[in-house]
N, C-alpha and C positions, 0 to 999 in steps of 0.2 A: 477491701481493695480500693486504692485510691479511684474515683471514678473518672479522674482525666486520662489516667494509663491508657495505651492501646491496646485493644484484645482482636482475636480472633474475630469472634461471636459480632462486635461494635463495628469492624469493618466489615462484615457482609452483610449487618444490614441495613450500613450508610450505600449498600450498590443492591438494596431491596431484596433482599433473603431473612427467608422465614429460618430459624435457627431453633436447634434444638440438642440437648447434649444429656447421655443414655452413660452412666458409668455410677461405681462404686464412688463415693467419695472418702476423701479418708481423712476430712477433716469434719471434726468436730461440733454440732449444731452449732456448738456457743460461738466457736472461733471458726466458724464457717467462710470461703471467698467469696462474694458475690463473683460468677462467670461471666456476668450478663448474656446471658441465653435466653430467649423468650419460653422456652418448655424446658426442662430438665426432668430429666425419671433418675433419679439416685440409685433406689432400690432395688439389691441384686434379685429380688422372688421376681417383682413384674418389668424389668426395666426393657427386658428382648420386647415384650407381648407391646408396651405400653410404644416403644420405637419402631415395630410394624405398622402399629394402628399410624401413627405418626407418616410413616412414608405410603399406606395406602390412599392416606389421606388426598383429594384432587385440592389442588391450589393453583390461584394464577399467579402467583410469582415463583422464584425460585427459590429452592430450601437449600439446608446445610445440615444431615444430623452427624454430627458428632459422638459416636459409639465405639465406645472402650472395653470391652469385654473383661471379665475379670475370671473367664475359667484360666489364665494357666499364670495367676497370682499363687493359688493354693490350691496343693495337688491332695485328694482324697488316698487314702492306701490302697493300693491298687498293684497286683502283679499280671503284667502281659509278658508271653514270649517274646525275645528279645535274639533269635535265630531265624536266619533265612533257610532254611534245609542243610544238613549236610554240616551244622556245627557254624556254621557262618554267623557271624554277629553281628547286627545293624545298629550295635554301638558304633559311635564317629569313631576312626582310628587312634584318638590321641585321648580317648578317654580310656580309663585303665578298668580290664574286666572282671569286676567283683562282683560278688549278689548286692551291697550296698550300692555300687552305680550303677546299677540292672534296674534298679528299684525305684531309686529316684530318675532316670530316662523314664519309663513305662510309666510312671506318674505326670510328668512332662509330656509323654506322648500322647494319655490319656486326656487330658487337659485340652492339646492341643487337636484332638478330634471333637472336642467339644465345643469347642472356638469357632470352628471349622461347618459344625454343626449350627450353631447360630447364625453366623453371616448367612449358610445359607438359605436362614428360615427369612432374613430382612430379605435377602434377593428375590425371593419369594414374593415378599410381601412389595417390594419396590416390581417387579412383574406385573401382577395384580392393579398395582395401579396407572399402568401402561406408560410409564416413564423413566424407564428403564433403558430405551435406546437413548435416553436424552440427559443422562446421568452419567456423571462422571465418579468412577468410584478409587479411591485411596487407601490402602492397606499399609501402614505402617509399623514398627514394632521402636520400642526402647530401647532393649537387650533381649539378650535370647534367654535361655532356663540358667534358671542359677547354679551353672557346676561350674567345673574346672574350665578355664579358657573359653568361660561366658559373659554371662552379668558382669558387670564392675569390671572387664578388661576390654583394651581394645583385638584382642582376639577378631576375627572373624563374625562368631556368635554373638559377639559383645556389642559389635557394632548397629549404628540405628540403621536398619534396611527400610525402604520404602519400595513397594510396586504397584503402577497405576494398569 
């Protein structure tokens, strides 16, 4: 990457933040980006463990970690019930009720409790380091699960949601 571009990572820490960025990458050693991130953990086995230590960490300045999760890129096979009592289905209304979209939901929803489950092992770990009233936290998504009137549309679930 051209290193004059403007990045994320380059503007926070021309205003003195410690940066660091916890994701999958999906490019290639060879043809890898430079992010300019002063820490990066790639590695799906330790990237949660390696971005804990990272925010228990005490610092006198202010950090950034930048953490991407990748449980609900690719869903494991998995079947969950997919009824509220009584026959009820906690498929969205506009999805159509097959065992094939029963299957990919429950694999999407399994994912998504695992997500779910990591942030809240950082929360944790940003707790621990008593900087957690002083933290400002951002959840954002890309798209939702890749079915019908998700990913790749501007549907509802398609869209980029963000909540602080």
């Amino acid at each position: 990457m051209d290193p004059r571009l403007w990045t994320f990572a380059k503007s926070l820490q021309a205003l003195g933040y410690e940066t660091a960025a916890a994701r999958c990458s999906i490019y290639p050693r060879s043809g890898r980006r430079r992010t300019e991130f002063e820490h990066e953990f790639p590695k799906p086995a330790d990237y949660l463990t390696q971005s804990g230590a990272f925010l228990e960490k005490r610092r006198d300045r202010p950090f950034c970690l930048y953490f991407c999760p990748t449980a609900s890129a690719v869903s494991p096979p998995r079947r969950l019930p997919l009824h509220a009592g009584r026959g009820r289905s906690l498929l969205t209304p506009y999805l159509r009720d097959t065992p094939q979209v029963r299957e990919h939901y429950a694999r999407y929803l399994s994912e998504t409790s695992k997500m779910d489950q990591e942030i809240g092992r950082l929360l944790a770990a940003l707790e621990r380091s008593g900087e957690i009233d002083r933290t400002v936290i951002a959840y954002m998504t890309d798209h939702g699960p890749s079915m019908h009137r998700a990913k790749f549309s501007l549907y509802d679930w398609g869209c980029v949601r963000a909540c602080f």
